[in-house]
Every structure is written in C-alpha cells, then in structure tokens.
Backbone as CSV, one residue per row, in Angstrom:
resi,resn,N_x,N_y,N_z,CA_x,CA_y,CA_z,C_x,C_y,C_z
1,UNK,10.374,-39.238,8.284,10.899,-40.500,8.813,9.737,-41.454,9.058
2,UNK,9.845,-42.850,8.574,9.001,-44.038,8.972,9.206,-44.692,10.426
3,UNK,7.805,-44.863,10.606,7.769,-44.750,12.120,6.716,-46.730,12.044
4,UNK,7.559,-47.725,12.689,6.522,-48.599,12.970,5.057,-48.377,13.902
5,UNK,4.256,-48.558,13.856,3.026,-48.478,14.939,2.558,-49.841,15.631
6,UNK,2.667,-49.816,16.936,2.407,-51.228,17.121,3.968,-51.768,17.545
7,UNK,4.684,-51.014,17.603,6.209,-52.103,17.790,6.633,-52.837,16.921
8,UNK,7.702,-53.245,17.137,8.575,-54.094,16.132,7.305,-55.243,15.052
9,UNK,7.599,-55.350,14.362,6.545,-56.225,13.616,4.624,-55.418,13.276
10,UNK,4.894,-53.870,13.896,4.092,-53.492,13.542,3.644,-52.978,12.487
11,UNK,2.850,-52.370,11.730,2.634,-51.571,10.855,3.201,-49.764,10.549
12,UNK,4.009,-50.179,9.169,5.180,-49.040,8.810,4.520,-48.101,8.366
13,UNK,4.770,-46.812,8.794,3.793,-45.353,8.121,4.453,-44.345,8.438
14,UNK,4.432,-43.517,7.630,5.112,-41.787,7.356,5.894,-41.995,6.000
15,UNK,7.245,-41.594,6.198,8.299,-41.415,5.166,9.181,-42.083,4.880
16,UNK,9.339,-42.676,3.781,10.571,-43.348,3.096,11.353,-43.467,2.120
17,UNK,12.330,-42.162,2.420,12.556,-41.993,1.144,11.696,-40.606,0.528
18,UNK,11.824,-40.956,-0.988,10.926,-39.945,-1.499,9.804,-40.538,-1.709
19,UNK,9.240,-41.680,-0.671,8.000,-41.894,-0.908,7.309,-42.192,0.876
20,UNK,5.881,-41.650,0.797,5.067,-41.298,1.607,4.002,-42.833,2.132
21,UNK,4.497,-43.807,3.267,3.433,-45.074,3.815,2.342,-44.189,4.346
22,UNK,1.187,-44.740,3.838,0.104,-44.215,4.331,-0.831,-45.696,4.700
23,UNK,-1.482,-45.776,5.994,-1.792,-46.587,6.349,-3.345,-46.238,6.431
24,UNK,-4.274,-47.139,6.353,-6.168,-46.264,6.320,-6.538,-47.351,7.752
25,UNK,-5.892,-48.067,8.403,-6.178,-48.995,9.331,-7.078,-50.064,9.590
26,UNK,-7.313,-50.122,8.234,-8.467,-51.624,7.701,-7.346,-52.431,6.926
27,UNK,-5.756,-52.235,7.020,-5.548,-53.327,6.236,-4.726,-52.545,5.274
28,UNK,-5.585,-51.452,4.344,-5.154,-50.886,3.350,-4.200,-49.848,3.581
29,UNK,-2.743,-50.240,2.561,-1.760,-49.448,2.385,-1.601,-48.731,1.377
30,UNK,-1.146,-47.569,1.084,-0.936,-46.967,-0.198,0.123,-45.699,-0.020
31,UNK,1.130,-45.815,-1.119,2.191,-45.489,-1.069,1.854,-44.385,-2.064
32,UNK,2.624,-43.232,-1.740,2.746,-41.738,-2.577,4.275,-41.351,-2.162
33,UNK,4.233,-40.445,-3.513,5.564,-40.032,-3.867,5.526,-38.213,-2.811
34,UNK,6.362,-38.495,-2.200,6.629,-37.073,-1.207,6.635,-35.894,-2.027
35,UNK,5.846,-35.145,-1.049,5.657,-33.707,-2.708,6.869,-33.110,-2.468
36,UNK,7.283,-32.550,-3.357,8.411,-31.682,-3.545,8.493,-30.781,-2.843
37,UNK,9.707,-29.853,-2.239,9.951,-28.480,-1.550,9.766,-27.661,-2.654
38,UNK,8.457,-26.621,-2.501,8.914,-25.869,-3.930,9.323,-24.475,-3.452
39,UNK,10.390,-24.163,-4.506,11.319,-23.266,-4.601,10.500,-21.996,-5.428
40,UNK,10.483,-20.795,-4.196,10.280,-19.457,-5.019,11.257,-18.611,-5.376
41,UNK,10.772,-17.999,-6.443,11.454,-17.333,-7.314,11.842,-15.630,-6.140
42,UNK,12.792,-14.994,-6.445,12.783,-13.816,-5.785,11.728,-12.997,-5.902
43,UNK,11.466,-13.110,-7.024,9.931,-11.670,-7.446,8.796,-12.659,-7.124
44,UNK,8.538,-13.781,-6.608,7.125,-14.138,-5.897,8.006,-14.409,-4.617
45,UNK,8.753,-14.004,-3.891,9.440,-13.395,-2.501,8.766,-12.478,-2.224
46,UNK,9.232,-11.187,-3.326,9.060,-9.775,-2.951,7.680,-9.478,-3.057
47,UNK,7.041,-10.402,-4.048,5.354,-10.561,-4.156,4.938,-10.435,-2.837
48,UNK,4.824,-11.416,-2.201,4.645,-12.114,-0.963,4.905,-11.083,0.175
49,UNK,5.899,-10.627,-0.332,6.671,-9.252,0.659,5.710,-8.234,1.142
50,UNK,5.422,-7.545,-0.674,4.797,-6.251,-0.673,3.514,-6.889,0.145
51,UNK,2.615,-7.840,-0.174,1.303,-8.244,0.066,1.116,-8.075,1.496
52,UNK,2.084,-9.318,2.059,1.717,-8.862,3.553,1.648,-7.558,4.207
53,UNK,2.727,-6.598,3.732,2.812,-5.175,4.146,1.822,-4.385,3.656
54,UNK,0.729,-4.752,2.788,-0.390,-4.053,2.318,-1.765,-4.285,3.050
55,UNK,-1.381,-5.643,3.474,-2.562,-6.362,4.305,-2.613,-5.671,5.832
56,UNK,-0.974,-5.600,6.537,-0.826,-5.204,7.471,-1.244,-3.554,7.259
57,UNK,-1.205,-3.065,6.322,-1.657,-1.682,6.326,-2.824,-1.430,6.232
58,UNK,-3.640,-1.999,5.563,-5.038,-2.514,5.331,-6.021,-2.707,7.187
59,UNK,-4.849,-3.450,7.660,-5.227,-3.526,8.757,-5.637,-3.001,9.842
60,UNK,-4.719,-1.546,9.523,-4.493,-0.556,10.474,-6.184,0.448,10.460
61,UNK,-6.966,0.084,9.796,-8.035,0.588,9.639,-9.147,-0.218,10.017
62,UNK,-9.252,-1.569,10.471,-10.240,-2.546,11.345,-10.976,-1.504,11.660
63,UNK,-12.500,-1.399,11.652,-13.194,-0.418,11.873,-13.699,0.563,11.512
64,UNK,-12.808,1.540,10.816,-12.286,2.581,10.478,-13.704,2.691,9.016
65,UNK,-13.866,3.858,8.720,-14.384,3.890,7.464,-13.656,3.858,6.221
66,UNK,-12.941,3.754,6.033,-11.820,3.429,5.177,-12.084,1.956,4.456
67,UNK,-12.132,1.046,5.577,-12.913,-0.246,4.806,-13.826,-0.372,4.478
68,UNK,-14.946,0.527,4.950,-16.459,0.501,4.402,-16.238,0.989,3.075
69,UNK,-15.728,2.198,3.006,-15.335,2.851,0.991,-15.005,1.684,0.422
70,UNK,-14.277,0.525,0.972,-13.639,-0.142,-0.448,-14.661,-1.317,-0.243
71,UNK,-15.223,-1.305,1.191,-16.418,-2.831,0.387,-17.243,-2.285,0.124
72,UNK,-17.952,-1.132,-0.139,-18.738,-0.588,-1.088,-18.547,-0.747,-2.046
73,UNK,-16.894,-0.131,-2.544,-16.311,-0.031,-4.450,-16.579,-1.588,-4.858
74,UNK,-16.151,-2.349,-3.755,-16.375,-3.899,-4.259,-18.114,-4.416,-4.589
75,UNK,-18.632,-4.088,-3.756,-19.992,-4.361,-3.918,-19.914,-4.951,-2.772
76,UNK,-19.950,-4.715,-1.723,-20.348,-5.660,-0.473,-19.362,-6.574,0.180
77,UNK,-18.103,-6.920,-1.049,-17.094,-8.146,-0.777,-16.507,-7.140,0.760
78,UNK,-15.429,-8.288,0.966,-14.181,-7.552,2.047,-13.763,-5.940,1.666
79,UNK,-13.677,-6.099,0.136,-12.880,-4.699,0.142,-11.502,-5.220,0.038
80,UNK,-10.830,-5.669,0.338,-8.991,-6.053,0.790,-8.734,-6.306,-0.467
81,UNK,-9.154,-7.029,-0.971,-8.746,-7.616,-2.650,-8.778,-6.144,-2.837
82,UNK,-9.190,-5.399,-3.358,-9.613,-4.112,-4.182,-8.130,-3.064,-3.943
83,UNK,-8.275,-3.051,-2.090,-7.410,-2.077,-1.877,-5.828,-2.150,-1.985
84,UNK,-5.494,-3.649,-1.918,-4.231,-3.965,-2.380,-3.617,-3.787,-3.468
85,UNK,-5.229,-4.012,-4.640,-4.315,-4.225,-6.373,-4.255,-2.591,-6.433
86,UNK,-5.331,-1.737,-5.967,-5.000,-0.643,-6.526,-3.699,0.448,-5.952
87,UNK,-3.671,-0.124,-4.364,-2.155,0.674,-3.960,-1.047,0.130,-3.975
88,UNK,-0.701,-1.307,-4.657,0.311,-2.105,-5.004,1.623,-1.431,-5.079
89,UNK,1.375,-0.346,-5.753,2.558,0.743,-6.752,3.054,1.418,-5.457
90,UNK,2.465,1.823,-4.751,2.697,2.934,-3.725,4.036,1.854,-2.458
91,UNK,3.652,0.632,-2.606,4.804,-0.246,-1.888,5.959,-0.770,-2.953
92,UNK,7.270,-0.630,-2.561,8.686,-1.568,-2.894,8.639,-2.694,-2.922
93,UNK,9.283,-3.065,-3.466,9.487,-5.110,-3.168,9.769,-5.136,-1.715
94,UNK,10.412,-4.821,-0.823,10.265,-4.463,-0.145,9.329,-4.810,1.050
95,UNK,8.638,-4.544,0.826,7.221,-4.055,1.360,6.880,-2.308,2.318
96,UNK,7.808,-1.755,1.907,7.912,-0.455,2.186,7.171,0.849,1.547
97,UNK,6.420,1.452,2.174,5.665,2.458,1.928,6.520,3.213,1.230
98,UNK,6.577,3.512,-0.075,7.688,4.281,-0.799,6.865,5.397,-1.130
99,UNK,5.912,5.575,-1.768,4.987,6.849,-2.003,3.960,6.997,-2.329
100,UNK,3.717,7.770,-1.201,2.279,8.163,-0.469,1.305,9.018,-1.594
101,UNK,2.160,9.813,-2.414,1.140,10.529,-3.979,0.185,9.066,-4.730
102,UNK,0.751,8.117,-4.307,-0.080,6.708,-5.179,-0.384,5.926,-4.357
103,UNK,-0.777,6.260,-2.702,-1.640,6.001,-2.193,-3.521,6.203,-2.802
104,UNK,-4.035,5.189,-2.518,-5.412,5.636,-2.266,-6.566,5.068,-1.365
105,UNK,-7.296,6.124,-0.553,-7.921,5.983,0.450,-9.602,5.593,-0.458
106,UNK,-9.593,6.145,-1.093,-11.499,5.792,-1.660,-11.526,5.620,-3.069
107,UNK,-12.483,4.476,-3.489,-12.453,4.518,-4.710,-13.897,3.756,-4.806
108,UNK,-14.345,4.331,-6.381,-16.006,3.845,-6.111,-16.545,4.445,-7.635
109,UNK,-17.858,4.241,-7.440,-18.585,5.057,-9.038,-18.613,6.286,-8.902
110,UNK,-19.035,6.867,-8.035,-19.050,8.608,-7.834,-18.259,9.415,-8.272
111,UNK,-18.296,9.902,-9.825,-17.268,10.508,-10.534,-16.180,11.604,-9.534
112,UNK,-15.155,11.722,-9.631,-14.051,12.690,-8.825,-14.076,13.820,-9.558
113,UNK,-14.712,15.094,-9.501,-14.715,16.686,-10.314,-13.351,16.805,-11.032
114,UNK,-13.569,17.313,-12.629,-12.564,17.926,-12.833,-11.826,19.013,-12.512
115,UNK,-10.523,19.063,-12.696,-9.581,20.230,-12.261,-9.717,20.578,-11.156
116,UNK,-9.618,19.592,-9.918,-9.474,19.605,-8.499,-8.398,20.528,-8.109
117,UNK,-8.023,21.494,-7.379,-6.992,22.039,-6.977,-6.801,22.163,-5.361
118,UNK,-5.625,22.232,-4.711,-5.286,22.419,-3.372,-4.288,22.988,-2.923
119,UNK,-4.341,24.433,-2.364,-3.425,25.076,-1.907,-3.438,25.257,-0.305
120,UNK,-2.253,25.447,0.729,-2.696,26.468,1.479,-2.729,27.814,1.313
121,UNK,-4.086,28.675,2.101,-3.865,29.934,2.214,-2.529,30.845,2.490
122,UNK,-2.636,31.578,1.730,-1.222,32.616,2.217,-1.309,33.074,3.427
123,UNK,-0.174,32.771,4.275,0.243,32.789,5.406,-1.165,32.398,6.764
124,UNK,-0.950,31.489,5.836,-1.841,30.807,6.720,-1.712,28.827,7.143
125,UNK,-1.106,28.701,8.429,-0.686,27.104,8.220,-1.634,25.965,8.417
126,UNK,-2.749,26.310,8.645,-3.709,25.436,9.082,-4.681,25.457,7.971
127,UNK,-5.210,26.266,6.837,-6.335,26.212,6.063,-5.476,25.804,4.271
128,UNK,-6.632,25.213,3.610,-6.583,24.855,2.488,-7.602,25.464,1.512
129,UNK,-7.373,26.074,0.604,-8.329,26.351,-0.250,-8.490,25.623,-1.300
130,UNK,-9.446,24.986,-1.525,-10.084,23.738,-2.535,-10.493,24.573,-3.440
131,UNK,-10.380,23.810,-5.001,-12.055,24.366,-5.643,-11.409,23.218,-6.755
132,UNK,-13.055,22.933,-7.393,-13.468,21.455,-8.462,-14.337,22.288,-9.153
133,UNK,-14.886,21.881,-10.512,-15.598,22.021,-11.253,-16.835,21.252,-11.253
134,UNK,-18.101,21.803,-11.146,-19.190,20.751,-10.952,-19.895,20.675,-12.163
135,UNK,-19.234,19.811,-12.974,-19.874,18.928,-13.709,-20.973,17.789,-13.779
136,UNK,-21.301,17.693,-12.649,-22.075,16.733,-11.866,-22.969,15.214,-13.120
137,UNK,-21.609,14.666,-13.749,-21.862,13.763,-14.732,-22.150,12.350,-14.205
138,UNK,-22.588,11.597,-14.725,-23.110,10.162,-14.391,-23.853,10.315,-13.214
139,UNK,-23.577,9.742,-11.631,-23.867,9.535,-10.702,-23.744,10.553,-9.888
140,UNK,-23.417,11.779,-10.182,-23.177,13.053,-9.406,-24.283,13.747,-8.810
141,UNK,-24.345,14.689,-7.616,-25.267,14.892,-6.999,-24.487,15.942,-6.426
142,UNK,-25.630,17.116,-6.446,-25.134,18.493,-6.155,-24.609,18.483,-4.441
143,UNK,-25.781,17.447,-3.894,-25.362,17.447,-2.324,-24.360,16.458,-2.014
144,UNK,-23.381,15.747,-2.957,-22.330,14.778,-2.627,-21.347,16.235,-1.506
145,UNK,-21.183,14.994,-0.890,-19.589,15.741,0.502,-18.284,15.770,0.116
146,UNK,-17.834,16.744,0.026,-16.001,16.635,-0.431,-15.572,15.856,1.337
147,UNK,-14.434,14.947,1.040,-14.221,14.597,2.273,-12.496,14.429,2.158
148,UNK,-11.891,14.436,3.223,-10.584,14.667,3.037,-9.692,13.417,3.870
149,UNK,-8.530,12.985,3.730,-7.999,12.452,4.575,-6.691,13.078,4.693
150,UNK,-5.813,13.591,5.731,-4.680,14.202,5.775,-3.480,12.878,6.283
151,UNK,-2.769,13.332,5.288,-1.310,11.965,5.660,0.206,13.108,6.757
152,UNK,0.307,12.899,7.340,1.337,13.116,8.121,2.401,12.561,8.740
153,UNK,3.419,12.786,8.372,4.876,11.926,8.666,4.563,10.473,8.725
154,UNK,3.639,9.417,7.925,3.822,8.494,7.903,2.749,8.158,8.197
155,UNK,1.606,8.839,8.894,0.912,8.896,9.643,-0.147,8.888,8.444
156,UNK,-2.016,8.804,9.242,-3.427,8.937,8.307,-4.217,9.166,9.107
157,UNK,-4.911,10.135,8.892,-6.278,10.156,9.448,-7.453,9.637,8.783
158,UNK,-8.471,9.509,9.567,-9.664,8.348,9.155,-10.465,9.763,8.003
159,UNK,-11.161,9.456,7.058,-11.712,10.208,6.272,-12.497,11.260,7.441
160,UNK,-12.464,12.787,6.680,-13.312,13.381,7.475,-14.069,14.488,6.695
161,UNK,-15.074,14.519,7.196,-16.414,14.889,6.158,-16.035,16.971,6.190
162,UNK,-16.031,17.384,5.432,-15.390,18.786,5.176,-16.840,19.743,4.900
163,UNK,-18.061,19.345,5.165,-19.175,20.440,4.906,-19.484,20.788,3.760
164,UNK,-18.083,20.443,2.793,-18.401,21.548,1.417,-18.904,20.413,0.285
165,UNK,-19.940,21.218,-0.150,-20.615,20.542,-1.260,-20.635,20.705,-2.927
166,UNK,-20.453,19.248,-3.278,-19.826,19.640,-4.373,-20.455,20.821,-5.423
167,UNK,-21.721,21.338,-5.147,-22.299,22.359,-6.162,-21.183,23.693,-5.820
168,UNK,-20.569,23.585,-4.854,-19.845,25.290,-4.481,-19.125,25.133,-5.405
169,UNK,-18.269,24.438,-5.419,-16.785,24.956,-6.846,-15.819,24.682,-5.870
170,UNK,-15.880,25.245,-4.323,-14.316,25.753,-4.216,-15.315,25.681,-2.696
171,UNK,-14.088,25.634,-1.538,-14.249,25.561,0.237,-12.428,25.938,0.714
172,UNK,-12.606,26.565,1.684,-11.472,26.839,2.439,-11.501,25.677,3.791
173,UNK,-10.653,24.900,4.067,-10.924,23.860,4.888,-9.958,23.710,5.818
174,UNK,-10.394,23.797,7.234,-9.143,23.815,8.102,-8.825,22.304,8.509
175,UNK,-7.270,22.355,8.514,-6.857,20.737,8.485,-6.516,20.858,9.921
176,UNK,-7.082,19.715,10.724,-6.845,18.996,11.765,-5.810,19.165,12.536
177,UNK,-5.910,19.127,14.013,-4.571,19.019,14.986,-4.303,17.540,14.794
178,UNK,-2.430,17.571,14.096,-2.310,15.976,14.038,-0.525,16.410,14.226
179,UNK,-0.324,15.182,14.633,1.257,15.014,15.396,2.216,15.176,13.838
180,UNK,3.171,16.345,14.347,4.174,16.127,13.110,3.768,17.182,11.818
181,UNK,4.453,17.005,10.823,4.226,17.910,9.648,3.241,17.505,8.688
182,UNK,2.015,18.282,8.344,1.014,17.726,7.262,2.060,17.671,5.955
183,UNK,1.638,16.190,4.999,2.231,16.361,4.318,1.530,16.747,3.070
184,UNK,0.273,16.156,2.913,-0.902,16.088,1.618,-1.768,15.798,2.397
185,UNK,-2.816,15.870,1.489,-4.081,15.400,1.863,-4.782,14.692,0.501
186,UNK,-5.832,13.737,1.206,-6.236,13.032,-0.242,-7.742,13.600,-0.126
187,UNK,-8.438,13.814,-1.901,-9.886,14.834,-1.430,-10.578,13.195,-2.478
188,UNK,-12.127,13.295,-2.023,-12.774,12.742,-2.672,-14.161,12.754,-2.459
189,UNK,-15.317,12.500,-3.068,-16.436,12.855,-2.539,-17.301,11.676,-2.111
190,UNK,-18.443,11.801,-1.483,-19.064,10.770,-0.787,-20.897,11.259,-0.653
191,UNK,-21.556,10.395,-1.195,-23.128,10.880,-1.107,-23.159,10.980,-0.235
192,UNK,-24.673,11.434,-0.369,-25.210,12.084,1.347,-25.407,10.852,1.943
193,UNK,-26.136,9.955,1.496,-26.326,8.403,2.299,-25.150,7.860,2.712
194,UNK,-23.611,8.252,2.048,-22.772,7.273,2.267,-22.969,6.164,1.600
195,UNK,-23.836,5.812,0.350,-23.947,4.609,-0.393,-23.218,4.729,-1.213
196,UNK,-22.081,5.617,-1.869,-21.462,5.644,-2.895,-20.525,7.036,-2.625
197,UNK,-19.246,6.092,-3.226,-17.907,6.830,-2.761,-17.113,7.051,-4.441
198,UNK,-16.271,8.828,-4.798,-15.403,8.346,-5.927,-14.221,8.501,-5.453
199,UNK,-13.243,8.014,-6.781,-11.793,8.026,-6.187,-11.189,9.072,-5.536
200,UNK,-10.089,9.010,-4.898,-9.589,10.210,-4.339,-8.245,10.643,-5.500
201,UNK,-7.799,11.936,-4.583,-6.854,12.626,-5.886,-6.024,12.853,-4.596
202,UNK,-5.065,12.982,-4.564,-3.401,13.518,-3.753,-3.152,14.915,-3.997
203,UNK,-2.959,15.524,-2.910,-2.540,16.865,-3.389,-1.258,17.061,-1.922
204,UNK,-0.337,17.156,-1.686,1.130,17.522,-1.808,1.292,19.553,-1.157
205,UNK,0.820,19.267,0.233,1.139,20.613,0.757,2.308,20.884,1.228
C-alpha cells in the first residue's frame, strides 16, 4: 500500500498496484514493477523439507567430533555442505529419518579395509567381533584406529575410539551402556593424529 509522507500533498511511496514508488529524498523518484510471489513447486517443498531436517540433525552434533570428520573431508570448510549431500538418501521428502543403513557418520581419504565384517559374540549381548583385511593401500597406516559409532532407537553416540588397530585384522569390542536397543553400529578408521578420517560402513546387529 502507498503511503503519502509529509501529509496530504506530500510525497507518495511504497505500493501501487503492481508497481513499487520509491522515493531517494533529493527529489528523485523511480518507479519499479513489484516482484512477483514466486510459487514452489512440491519437490522444491519437500527439497526444502528434507534440508532443514538434515541441518537440524547436523546440528545435534555442535561440538561433537562428528563435525570435525566432515570439515576435515571438506578441507577445513563447515563440513555441512558435505554431510547433507552425502546423507540426503537416508531422509523422505518428508524430512524424516527413514534409514539409518545410509546414514553416514565419517567420510574422508583414509581408505575403509576390505571385507569389513560385524557380528555379535555368541551369547554374548554386549561384545562385537570385527575383522577387515589390511591392505593398507593409498593413505593407510598400520597404526590408523578402527572407531565406532553405535545408533540406538533413534538415538547416536559421538564416535568412539575402539583401541584396535588396523594391522590386527579383527578386535572383539564391547559396545557401550546406551538407553534402549543397539541397533548397528557404523565402523571407520581414523589416523593417529586425527588428521585424516575414511568412510564409514553400517553393520545391522
């Protein structure tokens, strides 16, 4: 709506119409055409959807080492760009955590061992028996850390450093007191400096 300034006989400015009084207060007037309402499409809705709910999840780690892994993978940036495009899949249009197997907690140059495996021990509810192949190709290092994060009913724990090194092959690893039913755990390794992190893998206990 156009609004006089100054009272009756004053100078006209805001809206008229589909066009925009703009006043610079030396005199000079100049008229623009009102920008348009623009209309989104449902799938840049649900865009918009998933994003915020990735950001807000993103969030939940302020602090946390979790963001240090991904502004490392980035090179120093935020990290946030990185961790969104790559767990995109794991959220609904929605913006609903639909599945946690295509979650990922670390990602980086530090090759991930082939033929990773994860069981629990027989009759046993608290331990996991690991074993990887040490191939120790590109950037690999006999003293890199297997490190784990355990997901539970919805739930995450912050990465936690497991002792076992990737030259063993294989570690029995006891998983954490955490509220509720373990569901998986994600494994991945991490140099000794912590200067370099590789992706993680899902494993489904």
């Amino acid at each position: 709506m156009a609004m006089f300034k100054g009272g009756t006989g004053g100078i006209l400015s805001g809206l008229v119409g589909n066009v925009v009084v703009v006043n610079y207060g030396n005199g000079k007037v100049v008229l623009r055409r009102a920008p348009r309402k623009r209309k989104f499409t449902e799938r840049q809705k649900q865009n918009w959807t998933r994003f915020s709910a990735l950001a807000s999840f993103w969030g939940q780690f302020d602090g946390s080492p979790v963001q240090q892994i991904w502004k490392v993978a980035e090179e120093g940036r935020r990290g946030i760009n990185l961790f969104i495009n790559i767990n995109s899949p794991s959220f609904n249009p929605e913006g609903v955590l639909e599945d946690i197997s295509r979650l990922h907690f670390s990602a980086g140059r530090l090759p991930l061992p082939n033929k990773m495996s994860a069981q629990r021990v027989a009759d046993d509810s608290i331990r996991v028996e690991i074993t990887w192949k040490d191939d120790r190709s590109g950037l690999a290092r006999s003293d890199d850390e297997l490190m784990m994060v355990v997901a539970h009913e919805g739930k995450f724990t912050e990465p936690l450093a497991t002792k076992a090194l990737r030259k063993q092959e294989s570690a029995v690893i006891e998983l954490p007191a955490v509220t509720g039913t373990v569901e998986g755990i994600y494994l991945f390794f991490a140099s000794e400096k912590r200067k370099l992190y590789s992706p993680d893998q899902y494993f489904g206990l």
